[in-house]
C-alpha positions as CSV (number, residue, x, y, z in Angstrom):
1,X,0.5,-3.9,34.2
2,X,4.5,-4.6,33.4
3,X,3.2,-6.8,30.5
4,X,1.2,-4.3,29.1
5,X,4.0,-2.0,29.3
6,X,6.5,-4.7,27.7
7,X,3.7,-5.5,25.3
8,X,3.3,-1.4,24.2
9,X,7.2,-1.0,24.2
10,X,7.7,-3.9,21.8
11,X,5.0,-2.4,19.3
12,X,6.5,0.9,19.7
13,X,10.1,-0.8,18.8
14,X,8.4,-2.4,15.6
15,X,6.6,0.6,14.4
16,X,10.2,2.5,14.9
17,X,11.9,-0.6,12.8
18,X,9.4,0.2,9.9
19,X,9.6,4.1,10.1
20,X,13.8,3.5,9.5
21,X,13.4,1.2,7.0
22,X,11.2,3.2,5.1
23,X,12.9,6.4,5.4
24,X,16.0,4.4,4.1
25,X,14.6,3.2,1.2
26,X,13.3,6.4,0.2
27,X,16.9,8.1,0.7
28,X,17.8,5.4,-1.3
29,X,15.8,6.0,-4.0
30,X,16.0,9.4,-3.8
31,X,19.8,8.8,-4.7
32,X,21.5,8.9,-1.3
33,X,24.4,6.7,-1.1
34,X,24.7,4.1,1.5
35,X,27.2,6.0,3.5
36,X,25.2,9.5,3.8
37,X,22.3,7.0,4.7
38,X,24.5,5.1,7.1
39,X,26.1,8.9,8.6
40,X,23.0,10.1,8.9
41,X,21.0,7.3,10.5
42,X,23.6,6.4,12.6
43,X,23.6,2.8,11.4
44,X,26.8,1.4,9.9
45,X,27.0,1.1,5.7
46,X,26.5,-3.0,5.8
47,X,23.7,-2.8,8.6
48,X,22.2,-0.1,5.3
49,X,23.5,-2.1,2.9
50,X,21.1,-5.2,4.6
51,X,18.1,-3.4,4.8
52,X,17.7,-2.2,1.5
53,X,18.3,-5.9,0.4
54,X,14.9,-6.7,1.6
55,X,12.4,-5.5,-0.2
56,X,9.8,-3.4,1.9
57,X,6.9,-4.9,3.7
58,X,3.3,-3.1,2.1
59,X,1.1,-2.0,4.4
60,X,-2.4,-3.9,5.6
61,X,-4.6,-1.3,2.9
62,X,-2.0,-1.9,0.0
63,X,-1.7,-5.7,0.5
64,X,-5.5,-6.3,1.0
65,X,-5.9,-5.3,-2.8
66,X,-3.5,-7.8,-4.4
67,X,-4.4,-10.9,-3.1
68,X,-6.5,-12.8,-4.4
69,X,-10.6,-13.3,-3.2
């Protein structure tokens, strides 16, 4: 039962990780700058500054139509 638990939790974590990440990228290209991003995520301006360096993950439905059959 404390695995499942541990198991839901760490899912939960990731899906949080990708919500951020893509809410920062849209602030970002939306034309936020880093530090309202950073002020209003709570995140420091390099911590921002890292994530938009790396580009964003597609989702399963978007990345099942670009590769090749």
């Amino acid at each position: 039962m404390a695995a499942a638990a541990v198991t839901a939790a760490q899912q939960a974590l990731q899906t949080a990780r990708r919500d951020l990440t893509a809410a920062i990228h849209a602030a970002r290209h939306a034309g936020q700058s880093v530090s309202r991003i950073a002020a209003r995520t709570g995140l420091d301006p390099v911590t921002v500054r890292n994530i938009l360096a790396v580009t964003p993950a597609q989702t399963p439905a978007s990345s099942s139509s670009v590769l090749p059959r």
